[in-house]
Each structure stands twice: as structure tokens, then as C-alpha cells.
PDB file of N, CA, C and O in Angstrom, chain B, residues numbered from 101:
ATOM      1  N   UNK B 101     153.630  94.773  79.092  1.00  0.00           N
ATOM      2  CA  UNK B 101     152.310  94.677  79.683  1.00  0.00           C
ATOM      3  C   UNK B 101     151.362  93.844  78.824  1.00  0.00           C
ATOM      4  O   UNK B 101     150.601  92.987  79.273  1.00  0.00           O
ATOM      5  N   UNK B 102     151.451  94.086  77.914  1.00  0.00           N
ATOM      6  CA  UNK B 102     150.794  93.131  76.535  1.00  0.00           C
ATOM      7  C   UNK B 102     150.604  91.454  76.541  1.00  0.00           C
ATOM      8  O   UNK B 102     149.780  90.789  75.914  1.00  0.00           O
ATOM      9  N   UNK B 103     151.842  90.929  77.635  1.00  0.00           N
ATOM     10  CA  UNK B 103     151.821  89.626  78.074  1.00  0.00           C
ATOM     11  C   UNK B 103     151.005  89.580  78.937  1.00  0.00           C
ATOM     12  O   UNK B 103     150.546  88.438  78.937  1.00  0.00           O
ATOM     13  N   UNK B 104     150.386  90.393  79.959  1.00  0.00           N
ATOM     14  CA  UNK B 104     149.626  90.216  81.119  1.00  0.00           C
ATOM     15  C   UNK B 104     147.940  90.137  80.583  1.00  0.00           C
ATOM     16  O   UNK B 104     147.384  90.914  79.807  1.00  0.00           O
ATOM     17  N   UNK B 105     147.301  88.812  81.344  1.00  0.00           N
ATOM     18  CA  UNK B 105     145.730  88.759  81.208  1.00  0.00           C
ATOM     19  C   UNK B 105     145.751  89.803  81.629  1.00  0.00           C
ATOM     20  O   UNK B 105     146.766  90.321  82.094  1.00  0.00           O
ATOM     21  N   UNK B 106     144.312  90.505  81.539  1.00  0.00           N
ATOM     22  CA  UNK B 106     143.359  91.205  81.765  1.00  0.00           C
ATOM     23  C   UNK B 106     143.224  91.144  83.584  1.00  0.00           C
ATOM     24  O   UNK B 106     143.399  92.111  84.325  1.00  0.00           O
ATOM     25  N   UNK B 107     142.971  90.142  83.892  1.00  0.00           N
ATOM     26  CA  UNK B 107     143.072  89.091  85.031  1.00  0.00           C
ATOM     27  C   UNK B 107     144.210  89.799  86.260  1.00  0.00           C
ATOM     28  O   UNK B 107     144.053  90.435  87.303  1.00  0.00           O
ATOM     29  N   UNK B 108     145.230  89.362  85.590  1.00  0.00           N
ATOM     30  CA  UNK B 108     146.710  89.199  86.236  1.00  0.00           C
ATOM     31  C   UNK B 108     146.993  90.619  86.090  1.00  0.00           C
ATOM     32  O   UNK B 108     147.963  90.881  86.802  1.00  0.00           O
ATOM     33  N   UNK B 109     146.562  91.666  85.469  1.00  0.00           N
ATOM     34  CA  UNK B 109     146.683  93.115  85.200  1.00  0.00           C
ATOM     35  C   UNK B 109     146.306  93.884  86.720  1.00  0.00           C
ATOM     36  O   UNK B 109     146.947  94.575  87.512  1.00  0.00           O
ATOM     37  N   UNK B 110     144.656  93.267  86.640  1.00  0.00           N
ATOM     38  CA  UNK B 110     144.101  93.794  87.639  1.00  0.00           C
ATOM     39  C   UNK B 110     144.382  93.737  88.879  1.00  0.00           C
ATOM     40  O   UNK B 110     144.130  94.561  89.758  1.00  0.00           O
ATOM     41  N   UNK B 111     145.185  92.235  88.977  1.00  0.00           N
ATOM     42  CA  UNK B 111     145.489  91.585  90.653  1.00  0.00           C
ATOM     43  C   UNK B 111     146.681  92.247  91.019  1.00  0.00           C
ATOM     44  O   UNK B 111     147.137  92.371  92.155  1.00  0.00           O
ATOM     45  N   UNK B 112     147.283  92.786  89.635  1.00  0.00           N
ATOM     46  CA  UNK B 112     148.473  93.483  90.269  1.00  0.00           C
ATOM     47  C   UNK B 112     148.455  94.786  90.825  1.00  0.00           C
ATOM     48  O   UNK B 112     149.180  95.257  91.701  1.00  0.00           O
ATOM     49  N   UNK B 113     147.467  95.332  90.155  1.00  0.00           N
ATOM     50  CA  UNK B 113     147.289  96.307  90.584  1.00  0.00           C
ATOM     51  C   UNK B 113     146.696  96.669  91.903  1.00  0.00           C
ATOM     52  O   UNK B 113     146.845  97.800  92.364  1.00  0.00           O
ATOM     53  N   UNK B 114     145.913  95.580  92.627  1.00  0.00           N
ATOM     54  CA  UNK B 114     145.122  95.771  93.930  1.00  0.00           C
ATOM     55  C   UNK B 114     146.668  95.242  94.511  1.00  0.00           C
ATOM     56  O   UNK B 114     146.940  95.839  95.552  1.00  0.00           O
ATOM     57  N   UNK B 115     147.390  94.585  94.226  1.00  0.00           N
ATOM     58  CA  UNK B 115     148.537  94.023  94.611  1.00  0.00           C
ATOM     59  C   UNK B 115     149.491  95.038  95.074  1.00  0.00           C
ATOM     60  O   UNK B 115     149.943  95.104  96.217  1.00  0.00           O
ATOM     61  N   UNK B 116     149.862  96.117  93.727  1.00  0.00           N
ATOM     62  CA  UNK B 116     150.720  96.955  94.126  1.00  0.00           C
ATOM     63  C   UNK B 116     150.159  98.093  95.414  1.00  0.00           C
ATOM     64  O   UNK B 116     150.668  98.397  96.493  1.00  0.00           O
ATOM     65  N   UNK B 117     148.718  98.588  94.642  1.00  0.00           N
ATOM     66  CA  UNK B 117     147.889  99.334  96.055  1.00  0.00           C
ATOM     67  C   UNK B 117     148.022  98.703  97.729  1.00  0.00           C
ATOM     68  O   UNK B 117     148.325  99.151  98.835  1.00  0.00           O
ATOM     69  N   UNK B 118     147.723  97.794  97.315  1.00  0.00           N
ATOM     70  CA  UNK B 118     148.016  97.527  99.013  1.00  0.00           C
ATOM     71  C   UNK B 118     149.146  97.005  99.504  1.00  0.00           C
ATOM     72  O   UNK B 118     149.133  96.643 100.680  1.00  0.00           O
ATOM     73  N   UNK B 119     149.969  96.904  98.968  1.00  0.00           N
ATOM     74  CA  UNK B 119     151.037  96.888  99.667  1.00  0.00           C
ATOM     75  C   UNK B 119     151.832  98.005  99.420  1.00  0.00           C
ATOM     76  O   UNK B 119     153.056  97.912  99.510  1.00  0.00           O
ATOM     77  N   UNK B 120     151.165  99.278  99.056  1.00  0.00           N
ATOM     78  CA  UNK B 120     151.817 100.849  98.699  1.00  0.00           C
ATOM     79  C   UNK B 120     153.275 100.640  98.307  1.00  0.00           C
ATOM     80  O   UNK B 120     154.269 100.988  98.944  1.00  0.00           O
ATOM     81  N   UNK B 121     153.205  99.922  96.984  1.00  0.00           N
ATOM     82  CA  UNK B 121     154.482  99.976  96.198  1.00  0.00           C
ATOM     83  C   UNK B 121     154.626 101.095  95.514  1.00  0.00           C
ATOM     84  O   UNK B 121     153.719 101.870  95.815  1.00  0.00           O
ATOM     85  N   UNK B 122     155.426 101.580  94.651  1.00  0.00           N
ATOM     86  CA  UNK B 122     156.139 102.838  94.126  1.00  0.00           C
ATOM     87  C   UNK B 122     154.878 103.285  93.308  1.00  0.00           C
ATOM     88  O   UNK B 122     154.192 102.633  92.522  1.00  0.00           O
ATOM     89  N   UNK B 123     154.780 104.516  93.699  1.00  0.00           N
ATOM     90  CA  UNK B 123     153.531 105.160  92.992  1.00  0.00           C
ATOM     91  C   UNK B 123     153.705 105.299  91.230  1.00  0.00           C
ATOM     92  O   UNK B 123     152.810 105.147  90.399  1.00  0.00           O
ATOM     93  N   UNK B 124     155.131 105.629  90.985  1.00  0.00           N
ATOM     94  CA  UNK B 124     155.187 105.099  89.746  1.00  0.00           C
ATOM     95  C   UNK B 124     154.784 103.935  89.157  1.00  0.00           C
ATOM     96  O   UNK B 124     154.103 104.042  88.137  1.00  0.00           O
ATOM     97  N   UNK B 125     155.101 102.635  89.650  1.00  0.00           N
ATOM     98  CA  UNK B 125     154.632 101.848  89.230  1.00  0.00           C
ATOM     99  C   UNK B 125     153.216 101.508  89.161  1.00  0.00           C
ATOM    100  O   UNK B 125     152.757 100.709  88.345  1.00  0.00           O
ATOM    101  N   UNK B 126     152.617 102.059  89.936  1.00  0.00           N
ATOM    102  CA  UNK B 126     151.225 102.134  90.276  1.00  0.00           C
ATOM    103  C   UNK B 126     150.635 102.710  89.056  1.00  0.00           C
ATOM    104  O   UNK B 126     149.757 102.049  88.503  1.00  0.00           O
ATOM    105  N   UNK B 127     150.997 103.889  88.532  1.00  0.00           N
ATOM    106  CA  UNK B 127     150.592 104.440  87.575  1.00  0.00           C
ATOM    107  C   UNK B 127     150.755 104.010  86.319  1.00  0.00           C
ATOM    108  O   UNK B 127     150.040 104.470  85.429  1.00  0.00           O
ATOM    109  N   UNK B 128     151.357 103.418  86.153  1.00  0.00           N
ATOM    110  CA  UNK B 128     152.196 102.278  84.674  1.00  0.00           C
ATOM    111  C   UNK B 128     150.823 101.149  84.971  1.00  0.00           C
ATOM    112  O   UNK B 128     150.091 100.918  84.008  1.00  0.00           O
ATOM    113  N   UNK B 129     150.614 100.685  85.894  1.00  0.00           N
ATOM    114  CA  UNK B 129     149.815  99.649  85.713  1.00  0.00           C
ATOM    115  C   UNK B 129     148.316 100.238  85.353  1.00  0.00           C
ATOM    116  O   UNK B 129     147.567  99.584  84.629  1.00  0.00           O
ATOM    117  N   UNK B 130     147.914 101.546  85.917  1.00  0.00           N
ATOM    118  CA  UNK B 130     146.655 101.732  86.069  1.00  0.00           C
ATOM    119  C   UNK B 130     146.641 102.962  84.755  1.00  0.00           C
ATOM    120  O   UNK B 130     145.621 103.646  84.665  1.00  0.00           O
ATOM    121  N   UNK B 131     147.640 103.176  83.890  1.00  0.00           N
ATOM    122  CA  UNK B 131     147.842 103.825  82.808  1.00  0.00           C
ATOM    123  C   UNK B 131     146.968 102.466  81.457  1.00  0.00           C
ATOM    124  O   UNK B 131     146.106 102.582  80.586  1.00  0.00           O
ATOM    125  N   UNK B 132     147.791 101.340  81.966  1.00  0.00           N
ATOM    126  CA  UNK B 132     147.498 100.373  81.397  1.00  0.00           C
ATOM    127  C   UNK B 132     145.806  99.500  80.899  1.00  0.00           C
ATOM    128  O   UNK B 132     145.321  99.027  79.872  1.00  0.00           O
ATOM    129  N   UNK B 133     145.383  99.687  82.394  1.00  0.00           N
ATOM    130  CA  UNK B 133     144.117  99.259  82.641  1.00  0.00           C
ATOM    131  C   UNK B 133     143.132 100.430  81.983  1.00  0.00           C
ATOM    132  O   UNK B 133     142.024 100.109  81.553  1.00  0.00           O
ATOM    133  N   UNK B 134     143.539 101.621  81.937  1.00  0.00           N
ATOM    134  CA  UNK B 134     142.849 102.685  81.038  1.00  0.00           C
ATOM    135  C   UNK B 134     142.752 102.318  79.884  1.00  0.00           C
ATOM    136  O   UNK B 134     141.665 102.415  79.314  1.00  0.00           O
ATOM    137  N   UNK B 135     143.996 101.740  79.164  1.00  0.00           N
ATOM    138  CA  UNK B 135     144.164 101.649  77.775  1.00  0.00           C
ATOM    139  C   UNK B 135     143.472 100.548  77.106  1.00  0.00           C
ATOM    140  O   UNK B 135     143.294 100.395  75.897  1.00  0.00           O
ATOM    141  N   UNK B 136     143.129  99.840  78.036  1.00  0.00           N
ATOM    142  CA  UNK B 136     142.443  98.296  77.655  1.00  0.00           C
ATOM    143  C   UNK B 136     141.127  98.817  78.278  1.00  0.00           C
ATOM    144  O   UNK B 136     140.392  97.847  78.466  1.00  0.00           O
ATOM    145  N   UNK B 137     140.640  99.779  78.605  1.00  0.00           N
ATOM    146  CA  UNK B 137     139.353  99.745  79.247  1.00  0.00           C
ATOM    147  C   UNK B 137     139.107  98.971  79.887  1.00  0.00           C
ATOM    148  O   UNK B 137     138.497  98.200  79.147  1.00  0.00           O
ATOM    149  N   UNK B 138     139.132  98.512  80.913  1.00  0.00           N
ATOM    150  CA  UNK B 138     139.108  97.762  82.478  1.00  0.00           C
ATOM    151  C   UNK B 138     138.613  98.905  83.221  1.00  0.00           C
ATOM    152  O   UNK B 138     138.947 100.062  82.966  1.00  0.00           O
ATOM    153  N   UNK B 139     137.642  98.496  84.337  1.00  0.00           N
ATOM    154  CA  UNK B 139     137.285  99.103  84.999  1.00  0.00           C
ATOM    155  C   UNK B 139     137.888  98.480  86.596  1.00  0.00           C
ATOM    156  O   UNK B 139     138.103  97.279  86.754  1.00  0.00           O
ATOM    157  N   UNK B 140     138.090  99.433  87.617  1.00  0.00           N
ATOM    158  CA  UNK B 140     138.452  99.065  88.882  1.00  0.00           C
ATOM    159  C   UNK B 140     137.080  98.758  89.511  1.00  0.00           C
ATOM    160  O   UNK B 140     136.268  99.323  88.777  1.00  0.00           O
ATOM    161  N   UNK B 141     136.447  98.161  90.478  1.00  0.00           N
ATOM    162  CA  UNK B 141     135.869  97.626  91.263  1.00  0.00           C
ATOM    163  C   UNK B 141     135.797  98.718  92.552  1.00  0.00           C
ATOM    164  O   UNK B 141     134.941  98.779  93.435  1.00  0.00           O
ATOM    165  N   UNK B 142     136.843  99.451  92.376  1.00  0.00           N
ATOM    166  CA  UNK B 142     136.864 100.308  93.722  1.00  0.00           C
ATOM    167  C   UNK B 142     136.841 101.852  93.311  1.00  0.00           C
ATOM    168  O   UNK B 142     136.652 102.711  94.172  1.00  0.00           O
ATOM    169  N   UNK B 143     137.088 102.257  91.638  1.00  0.00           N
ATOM    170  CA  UNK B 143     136.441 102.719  90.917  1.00  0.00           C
ATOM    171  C   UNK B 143     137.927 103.964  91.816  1.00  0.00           C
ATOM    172  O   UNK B 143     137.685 105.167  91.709  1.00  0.00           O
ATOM    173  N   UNK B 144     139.083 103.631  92.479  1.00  0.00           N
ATOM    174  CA  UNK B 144     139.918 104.539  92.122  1.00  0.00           C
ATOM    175  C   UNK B 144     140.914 104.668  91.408  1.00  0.00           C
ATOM    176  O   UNK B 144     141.532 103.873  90.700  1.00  0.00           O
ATOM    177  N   UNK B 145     141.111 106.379  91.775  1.00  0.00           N
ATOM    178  CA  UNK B 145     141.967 106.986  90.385  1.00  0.00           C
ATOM    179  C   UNK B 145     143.021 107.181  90.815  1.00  0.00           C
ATOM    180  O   UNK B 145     142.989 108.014  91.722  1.00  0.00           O
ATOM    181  N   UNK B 146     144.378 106.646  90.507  1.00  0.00           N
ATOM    182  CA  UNK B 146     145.532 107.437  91.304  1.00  0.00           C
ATOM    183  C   UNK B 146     145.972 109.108  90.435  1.00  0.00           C
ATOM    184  O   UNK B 146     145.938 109.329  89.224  1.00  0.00           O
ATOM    185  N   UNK B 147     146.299 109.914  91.376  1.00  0.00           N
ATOM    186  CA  UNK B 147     146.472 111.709  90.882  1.00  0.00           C
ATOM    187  C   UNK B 147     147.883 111.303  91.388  1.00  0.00           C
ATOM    188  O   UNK B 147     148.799 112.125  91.389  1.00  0.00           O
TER     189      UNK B 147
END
């Protein structure tokens, strides 16, 4: 994940959301965006 902009982090993540890819993976990305402090735009949380 460490290779991914900030950028390219985020797009994946609206990326994986809408096209309801594996909720695991969903969570790996948005585990990620926590860790770098990024904020979502849509300000959700996956549970």
C-alpha cells in the first residue's frame, strides 16, 4: 500500500465501494486511509 499516492488510495477506494467488491478488501484499503489520516468526502465508515 505504501506504493499507492494518497490520490490513487482514495480512487480505489470509491472504486472498490461502488462496484461492491469484497468487503475485505474494502477494509484493507479504508484500514489504510485511517493510517495515513485521509479523510473520505462521504465521511463513510465500513463496520
Amino acid at each position: 500500500m505504501a506504493m499507492l499516492t494518497d490520490e490513487m488510495l482514495l480512487e480505489s477506494y470509491y472504486m472498490a465501494t461502488e462496484l461492491n467488491l469484497d468487503r475485505e478488501f474494502i477494509a484493507l484499503l479504508l484500514a489504510e486511509i485511517h493510517r495515513r489520516e485521509l479523510n473520505t468526502s462521504d465521511g463513510s465508515i465500513l463496520h
